[in-house]
N, C-alpha and C positions, 0 to 999 in steps of 0.2 A: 666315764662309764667303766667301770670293772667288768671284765667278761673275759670268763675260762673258752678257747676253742680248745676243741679236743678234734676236730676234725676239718680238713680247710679241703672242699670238694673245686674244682675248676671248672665251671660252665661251660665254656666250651669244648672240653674233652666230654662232658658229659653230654651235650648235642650232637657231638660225633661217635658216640657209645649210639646214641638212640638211631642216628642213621644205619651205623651199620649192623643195626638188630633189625631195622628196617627191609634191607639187602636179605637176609638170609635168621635159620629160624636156631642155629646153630653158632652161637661166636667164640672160637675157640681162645682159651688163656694161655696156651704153649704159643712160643712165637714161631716154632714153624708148621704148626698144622695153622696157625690166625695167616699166613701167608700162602697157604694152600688155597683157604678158604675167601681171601682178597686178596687174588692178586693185584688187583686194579685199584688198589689202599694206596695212598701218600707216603705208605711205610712200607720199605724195598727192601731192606736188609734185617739179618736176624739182630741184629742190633740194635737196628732205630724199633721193631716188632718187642724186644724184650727189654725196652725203654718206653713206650706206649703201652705195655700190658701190666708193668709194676705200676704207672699213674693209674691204668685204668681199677687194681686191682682197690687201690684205697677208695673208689668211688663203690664196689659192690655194696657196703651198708645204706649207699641211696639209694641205688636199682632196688633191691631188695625192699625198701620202703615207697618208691614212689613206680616200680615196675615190676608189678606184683606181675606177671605174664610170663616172666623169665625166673625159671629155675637155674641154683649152680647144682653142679653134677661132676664127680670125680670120675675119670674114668683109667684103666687102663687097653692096652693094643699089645699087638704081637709083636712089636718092631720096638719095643722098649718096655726095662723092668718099673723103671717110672710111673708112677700116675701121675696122670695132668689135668687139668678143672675144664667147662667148659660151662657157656650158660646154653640154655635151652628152653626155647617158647614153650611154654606148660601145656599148649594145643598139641603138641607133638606125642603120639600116641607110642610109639616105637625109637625111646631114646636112642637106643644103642644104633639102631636102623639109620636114622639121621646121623648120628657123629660119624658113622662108618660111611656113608656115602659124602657125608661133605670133607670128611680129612682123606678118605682114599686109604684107610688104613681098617685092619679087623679088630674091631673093640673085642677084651677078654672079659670084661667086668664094668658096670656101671654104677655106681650109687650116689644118692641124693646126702647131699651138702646141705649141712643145716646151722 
């Protein structure tokens, strides 16, 4: 069989994505607001956090097709000139409200990732 992959997704990072969207409505892609937000993660360091969130990051074009409930959303905060991405349950009525109470930080600006 001839067969192009253009994308190779890992099932169980992707189970473990679902659980801990599970957990909270909020899952941060900075490794250390996603450690704010789990501490209680299998992932303890900003290292093993921003080795888990590059794998998780090549998995977004499946969330995006098979978990339509979750938006991405760029945001910025006041503790950095950076933006940094976050997903967020589409239930959630007051993004910015949410990222700022589950990072502990004052969002400056929010916008939806398309």
């Amino acid at each position: 069989v001839d067969v192009t992959i253009d994308y190779y997704w890992d099932w169980k990072l992707f189970n473990r994505v679902l659980k801990l969207l599970d957990k909270s409505v909020v899952l941060p892609l900075h490794p250390e607001h996603f450690l704010k937000v789990f501490p209680n993660e299998t992932v303890k360091t900003i290292r093993g956090a921003e080795d888990f969130l590059r794998k998780l990051k090549t998995t977004l074009p499946l969330i995006n097709i098979l978990i339509s409930n979750y938006v991405v959303f760029k945001f910025t905060h006041s503790e950095s000139r950076n933006s940094a991405q976050v997903l967020v349950a589409s239930s959630v009525k007051n993004h910015k409200e949410a990222i700022e109470r589950l990072i502990g930080v004052e969002v400056t600006s929010v916008e939806l990732v398309e």
